[in-house]
C-alpha positions as CSV (number, residue, x, y, z in Angstrom):
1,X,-6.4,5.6,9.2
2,X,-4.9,2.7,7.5
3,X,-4.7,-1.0,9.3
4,X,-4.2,-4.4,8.2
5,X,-5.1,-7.4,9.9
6,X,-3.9,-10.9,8.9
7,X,-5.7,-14.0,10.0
8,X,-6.5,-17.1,8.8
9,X,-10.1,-17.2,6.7
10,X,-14.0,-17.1,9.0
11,X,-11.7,-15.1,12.1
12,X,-13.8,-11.8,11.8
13,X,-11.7,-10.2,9.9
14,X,-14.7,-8.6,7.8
15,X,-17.2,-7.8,10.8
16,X,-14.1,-6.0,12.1
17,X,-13.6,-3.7,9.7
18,X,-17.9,-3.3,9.9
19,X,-17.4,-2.4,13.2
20,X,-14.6,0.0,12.7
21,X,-16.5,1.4,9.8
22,X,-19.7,1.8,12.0
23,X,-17.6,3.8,15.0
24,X,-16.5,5.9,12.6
25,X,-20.0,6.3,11.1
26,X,-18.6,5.8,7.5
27,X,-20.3,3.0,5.5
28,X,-18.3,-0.1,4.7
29,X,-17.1,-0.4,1.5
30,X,-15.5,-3.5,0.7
31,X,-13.3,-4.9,-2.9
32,X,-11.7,-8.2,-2.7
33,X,-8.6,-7.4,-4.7
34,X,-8.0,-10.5,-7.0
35,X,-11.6,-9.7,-8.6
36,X,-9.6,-5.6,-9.1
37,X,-6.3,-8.1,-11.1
38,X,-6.2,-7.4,-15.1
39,X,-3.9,-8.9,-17.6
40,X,-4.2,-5.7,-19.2
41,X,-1.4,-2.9,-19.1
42,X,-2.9,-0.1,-16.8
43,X,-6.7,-1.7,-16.2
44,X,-5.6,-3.1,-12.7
45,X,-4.0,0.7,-12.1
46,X,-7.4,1.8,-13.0
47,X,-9.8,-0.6,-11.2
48,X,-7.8,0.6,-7.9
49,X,-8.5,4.1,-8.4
50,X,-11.7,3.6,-9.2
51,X,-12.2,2.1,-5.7
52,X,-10.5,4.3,-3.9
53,X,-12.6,7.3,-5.4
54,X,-15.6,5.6,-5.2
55,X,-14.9,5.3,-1.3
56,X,-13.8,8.7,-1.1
57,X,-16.8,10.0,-3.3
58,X,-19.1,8.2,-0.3
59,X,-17.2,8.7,2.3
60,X,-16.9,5.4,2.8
61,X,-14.3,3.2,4.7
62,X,-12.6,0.6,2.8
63,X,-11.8,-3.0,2.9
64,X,-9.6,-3.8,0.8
65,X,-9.6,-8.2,1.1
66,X,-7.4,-10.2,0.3
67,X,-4.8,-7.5,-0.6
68,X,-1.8,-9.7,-0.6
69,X,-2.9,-11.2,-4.0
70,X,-1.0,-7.5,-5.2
71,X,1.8,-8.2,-3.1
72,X,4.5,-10.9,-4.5
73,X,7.3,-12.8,-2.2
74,X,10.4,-11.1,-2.4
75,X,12.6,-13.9,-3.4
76,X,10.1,-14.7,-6.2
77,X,10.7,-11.5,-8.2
78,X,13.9,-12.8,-9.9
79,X,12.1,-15.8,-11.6
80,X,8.5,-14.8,-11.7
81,X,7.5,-12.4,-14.2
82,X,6.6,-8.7,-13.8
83,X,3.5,-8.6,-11.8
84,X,0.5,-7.1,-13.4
85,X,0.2,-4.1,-10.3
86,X,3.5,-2.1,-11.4
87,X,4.7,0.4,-9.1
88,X,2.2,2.8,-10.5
89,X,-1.1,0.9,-8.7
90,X,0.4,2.6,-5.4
91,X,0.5,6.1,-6.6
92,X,-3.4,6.2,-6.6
93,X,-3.4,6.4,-2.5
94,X,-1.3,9.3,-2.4
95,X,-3.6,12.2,-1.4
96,X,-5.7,9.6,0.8
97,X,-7.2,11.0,3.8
């Protein structure tokens, strides 16, 4: 099950996904994504994996906040540089049950 909520910041947003977490009797494991961000080709690629598996290796459900730091306006992508999630950071989902 994947969902995303957006909503402006001390909405509930967190005990949500607690509570979603707890029905599904999975622990709640959250990763606020601009802590995962590294300058470094590949590291950022890596830190995501990481959290995915370490969510999968628990059994976990995850939270991943403030995801849209990954995520770039479209219009922005012909004047800001490449951003430092490439195309690859997305292939670590695949296989995610």
């Amino acid at each position: 099950m994947i969902g995303r909520v957006h909503r402006p910041p001390g909405t509930g947003k967190t005990l949500c996904a607690e509570v979603v977490a707890g029905e599904l009797g999975r622990p709640l494991l959250r990763s606020v994504v601009p802590g995962l961000l590294s300058r470094w080709v590949g590291d950022t690629e890596r830190r995501i994996a990481q959290i995915f598996e370490d969510a999968r290796r628990h059994g976990a459900a995850l939270l991943l906040d403030e995801v849209d730091a990954l995520l770039r306006e479209r219009g922005a992508a012909t004047t800001m540089p490449m951003s430092p999630c490439s195309s690859t950071s997305w292939s670590v989902t695949r296989g995610w049950s």
